[in-house]
C-alpha positions in Angstrom: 0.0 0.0 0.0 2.9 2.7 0.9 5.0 1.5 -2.2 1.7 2.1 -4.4 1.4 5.8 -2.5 4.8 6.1 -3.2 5.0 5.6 -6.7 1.7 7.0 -7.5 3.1 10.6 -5.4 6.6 10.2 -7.1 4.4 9.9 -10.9 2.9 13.0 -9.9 5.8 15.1 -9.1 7.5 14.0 -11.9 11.0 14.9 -10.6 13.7 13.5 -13.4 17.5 13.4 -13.7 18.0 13.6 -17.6 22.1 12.5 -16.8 23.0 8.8 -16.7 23.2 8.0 -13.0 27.0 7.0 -13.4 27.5 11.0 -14.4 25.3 12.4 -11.3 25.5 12.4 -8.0 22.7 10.2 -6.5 20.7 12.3 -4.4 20.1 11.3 -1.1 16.7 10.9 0.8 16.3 13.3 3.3 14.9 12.2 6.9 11.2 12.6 6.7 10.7 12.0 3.2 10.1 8.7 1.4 12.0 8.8 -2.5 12.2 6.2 -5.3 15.0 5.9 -7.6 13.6 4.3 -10.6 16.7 3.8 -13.5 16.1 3.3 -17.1 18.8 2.3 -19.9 17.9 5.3 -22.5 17.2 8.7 -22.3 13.8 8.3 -23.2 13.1 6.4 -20.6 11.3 3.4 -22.4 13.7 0.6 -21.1 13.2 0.0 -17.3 16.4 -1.3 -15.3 15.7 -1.1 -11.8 14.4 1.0 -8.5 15.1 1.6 -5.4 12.8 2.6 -2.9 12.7 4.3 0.8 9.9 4.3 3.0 8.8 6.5 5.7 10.3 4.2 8.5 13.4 3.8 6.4 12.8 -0.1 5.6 14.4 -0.1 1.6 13.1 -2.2 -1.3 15.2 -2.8 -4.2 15.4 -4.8 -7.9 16.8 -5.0 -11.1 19.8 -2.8 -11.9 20.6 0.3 -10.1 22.4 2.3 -13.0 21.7 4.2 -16.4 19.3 7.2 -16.5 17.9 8.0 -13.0 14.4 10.0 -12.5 14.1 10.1 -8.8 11.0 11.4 -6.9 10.5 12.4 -3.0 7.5 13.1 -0.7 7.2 14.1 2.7 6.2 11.9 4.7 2.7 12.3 6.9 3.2 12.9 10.6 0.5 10.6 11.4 1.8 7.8 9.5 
């Protein structure tokens, strides 16, 4: 359910890195924000690789390959969560 939140508040955002990953700093999650990395082999982003992705109580999830074009996406996280 959070992961589906997650993804669904990072889609809306729509934060992206047009660099490949290996050329960019990664950015870091900051405390009281959940963020998912999501890394595609072109530019276009048509070719998923992998993700990575940071919950509000920290607990990671991760698949695939981390590396190639990154769009990354944070939300704060709810207080009452």
């Amino acid at each position: 359910m959070i992961r589906r939140l997650l993804v669904g508040v990072v889609a809306a955002l729509g934060v992206v890195a047009l660099a490949p990953a290996s050329a960019q700093a990664i950015p870091v999650c900051k405390s009281g924000y959940a963020c998912l990395y999501q890394w595609y082999a072109d530019p276009e982003h048509t070719v998923f690789n992998g993700f990575r992705s940071i919950d509000c109580d920290g607990s990671v999830d991760s698949s695939g390959v981390q590396r190639g074009y990154l769009v990354f996406g944070q939300a704060r996280c709810n207080p009452l969560d």
